[in-house]
C-alpha positions, 0 to 999 in steps of 0.5 A: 663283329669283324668275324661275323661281318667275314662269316656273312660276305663268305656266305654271300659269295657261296649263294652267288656262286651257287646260282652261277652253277645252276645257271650253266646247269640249266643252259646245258642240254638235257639227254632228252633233248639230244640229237637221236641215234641214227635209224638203222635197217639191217637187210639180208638179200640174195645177190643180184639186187646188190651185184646190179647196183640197185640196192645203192639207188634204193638206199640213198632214195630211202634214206632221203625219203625216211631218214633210215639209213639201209645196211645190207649183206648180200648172199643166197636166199638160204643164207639170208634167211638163214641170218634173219633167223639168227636175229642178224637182219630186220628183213630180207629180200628174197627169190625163191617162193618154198624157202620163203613159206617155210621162214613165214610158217616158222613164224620167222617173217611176216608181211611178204610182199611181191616187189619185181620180178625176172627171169632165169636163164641158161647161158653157155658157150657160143657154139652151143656144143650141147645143142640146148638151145633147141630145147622146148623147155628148160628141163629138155635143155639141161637133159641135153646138157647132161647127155652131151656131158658137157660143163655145167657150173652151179651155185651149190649155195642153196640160193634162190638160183642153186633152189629153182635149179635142183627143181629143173634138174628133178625134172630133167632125171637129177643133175649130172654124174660128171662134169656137174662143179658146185662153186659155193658162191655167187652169180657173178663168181660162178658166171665167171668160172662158167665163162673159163671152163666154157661151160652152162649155168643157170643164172638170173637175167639181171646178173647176166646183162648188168654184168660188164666184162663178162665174155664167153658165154650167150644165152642158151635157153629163157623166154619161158614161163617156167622161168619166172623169177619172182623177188618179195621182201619179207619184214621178220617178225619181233614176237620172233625176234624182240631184237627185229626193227619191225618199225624201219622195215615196214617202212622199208616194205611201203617204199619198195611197194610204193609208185616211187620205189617201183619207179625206181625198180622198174627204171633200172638199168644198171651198166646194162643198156636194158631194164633189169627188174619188173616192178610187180607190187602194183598187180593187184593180189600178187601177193597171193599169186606168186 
């Protein structure tokens, strides 16, 4: 009888302690009711938009807006693009219109949009010893640079700039036999080095005036329609790349076109004293023009 009466309290207390586990159980949260992971966009973009400072601005303001937080790696448009066909980037923000249709018609990107734009400008040393600014366009210029056999430094990365560049010099009979020093890196290293060797380079209007403590080189020659610098953000495309966060980057692409992100792109001004970029999104069929 004792025995029974020990077998029932044991079964008792089994059972009691049983509904106690279940309860903790149940009071504990599920996976699916887990905080979700971060969102995340992988960006690859040419230099300037980073080098000036507006990226930050973008970034924060997205993130505030979507939640998404914007990872970028800033090189030249060729690499760029380059990594978006590796699968290492969601979208890019690119400058240079030939580079570009070949990523989309490689089936790579999809849903290019026209975001800003500025210009190209040739700089060089104060005294002008080429005497380029005399130019009527920027191809006379960079003939004139040439046979003074003066220093031209070029980006030599087959960035938006190093592309646009090889298409003026085509017109001015081909780059220079001497004194032509290819850097392989970005604007503002090659900048610096025109600078010391007081030599000419190609550069983007919004590099050149954002960046502080740059000294011994003016503008030469810009103002030109020929010189026009169109920027587009390109989403690359998951039937391409499965791996692609098509979602976070169509987001990314309405903010940019959105009037808040070409406010923001328009009011811009960096550490310069002057705007930087002119938004474009807003000119209807642009895409299509530029």
């Amino acid at each position: 009888m004792a025995s029974s009466k020990k077998l029932t309290f044991m079964m008792l207390t089994f059972v009691t302690l049983l509904s106690a586990l279940r309860t903790i159980v149940t009071a504990l949260p599920s996976s699916s009711s887990a905080a979700p992971a971060e969102k995340t966009l992988m960006l690859a973009t040419t230099t300037s938009v980073d080098a000036t400072g507006l990226l930050n601005v973008l970034a924060d303001e997205f993130k505030k807006e979507t939640g998404i937080t914007l990872k970028w790696t800033a090189v030249g448009t060729g690499a760029a693009i380059k990594q978006a066909r590796d699968g290492n980037a969601d979208i890019i923000i690119a400058h240079a219109k030939k580079l570009e249709d070949e990523f989309l018609k490689d089936g790579f990107g999809v849903n290019r949009r026209v975001i800003a734009r500025n210009f190209f400008l040739i700089v060089g040393p104060a005294n002008d010893p080429a005497r380029a600014s005399g130019a009527q366009n920027a191809a006379e210029a960079l003939g004139k640079i040439k046979a003074a056999g003066a220093v031209f430094v070029s980006r030599g990365d087959k960035s938006g700039t190093h592309t646009r560049e090889l298409d003026l010099w085509a017109k001015a009979g081909g780059p220079p036999d001497k004194n032509y020093l290819e850097t392989g890196q970005g604007m503002a290293q090659t900048l610096q080095i025109a600078a010391e060797r007081q030599g000419y380079t190609l550069t983007d209007t919004a590099t050149f005036y954002g960046l502080k403590g740059l000294t011994g080189l003016q503008p030469v020659f810009g103002n030109s329609p020929e010189l026009e610098n169109i920027y587009a953000v390109i989403a690359v495309d998951p039937a391409r790349i499965p791996s692609a966060r098509y979602e976070e980057a169509m987001a990314f692409i309405a903010f940019l076109t959105s009037p808040r992100g070409q406010k923001l792109i328009g009011e811009f001004k960096g550490k310069a004293d002057r705007p930087l970029f002119e938004p474009l999104a807003g000119e209807p069929g642009i895409d299509l023009i530029k």
